[in-house]
C-alpha positions as CSV (number, residue, x, y, z in Angstrom):
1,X,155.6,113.4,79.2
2,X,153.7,112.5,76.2
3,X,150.6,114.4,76.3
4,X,149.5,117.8,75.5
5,X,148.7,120.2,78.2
6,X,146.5,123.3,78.2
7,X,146.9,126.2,80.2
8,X,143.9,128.6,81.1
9,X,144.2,132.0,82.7
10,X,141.2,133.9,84.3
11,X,140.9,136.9,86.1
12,X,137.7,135.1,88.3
13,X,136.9,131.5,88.9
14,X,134.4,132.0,86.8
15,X,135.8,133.7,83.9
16,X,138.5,131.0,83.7
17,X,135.9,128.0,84.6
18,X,134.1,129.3,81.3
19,X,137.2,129.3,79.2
20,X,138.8,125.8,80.4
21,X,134.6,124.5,79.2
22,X,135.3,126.2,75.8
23,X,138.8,125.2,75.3
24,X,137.9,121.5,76.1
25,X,134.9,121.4,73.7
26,X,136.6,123.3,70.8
27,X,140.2,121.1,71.6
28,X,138.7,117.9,72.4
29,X,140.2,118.1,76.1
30,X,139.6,117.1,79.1
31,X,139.7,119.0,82.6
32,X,142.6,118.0,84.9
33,X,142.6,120.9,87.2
34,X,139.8,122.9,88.1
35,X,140.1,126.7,88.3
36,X,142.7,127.4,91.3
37,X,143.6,130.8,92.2
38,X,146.6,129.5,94.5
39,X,149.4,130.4,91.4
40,X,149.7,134.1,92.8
41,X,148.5,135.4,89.1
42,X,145.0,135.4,88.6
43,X,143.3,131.8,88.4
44,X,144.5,128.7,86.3
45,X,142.9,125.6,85.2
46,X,144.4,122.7,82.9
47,X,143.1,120.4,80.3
48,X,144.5,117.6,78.4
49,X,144.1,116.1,74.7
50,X,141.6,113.3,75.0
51,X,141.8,110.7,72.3
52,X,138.5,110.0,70.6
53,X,137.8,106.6,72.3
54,X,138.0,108.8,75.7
55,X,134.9,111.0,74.6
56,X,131.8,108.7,75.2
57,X,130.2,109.7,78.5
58,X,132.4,111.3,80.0
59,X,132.0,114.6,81.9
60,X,134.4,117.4,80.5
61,X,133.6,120.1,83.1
62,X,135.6,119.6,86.6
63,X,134.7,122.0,89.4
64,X,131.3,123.3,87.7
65,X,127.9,122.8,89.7
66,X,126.1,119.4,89.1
C-alpha cells in the first residue's frame, strides 16, 4: 500500500461527516468512504492524500447532500 489513509471517528453521521470535510480540506484529502456506522464503535469515514494535480474540480465531500 502506498498511500496515506485517514481515519475519522464520530459519535453521529453527522458529527463525523463534518470532521472527514475538515480533515480533507485542512489535509488535502479526498473522501473514500462516507460516514458508516456498521464498525460497531461509533461511525467512521476515510480519506486519502490527493496529490495536487488531483485537486481541480473535483468534489471532496462523499455522502453529503447535493
Amino acid at each position: 500500500m502506498d498511500e496515506v489513509v485517514y481515519m475519522v471517528r464520530g459519535g453521529s453521521r453527522d458529527d463525523c461527516q463534518r470532521e472527514l470535510d475538515r480533515l480533507c480540506a485542512a489535509l488535502g484529502a479526498r473522501p473514500t468512504m462516507p460516514p458508516s456506522a456498521g464498525t460497531g464503535r461509533g461511525w467512521v469515514a476515510r480519506a486519502v492524500r490527493v496529490h495536487a494535480e488531483g485537486l481541480a474540480g473535483e468534489s471532496r465531500s462523499v455522502g453529503a447532500s447535493r
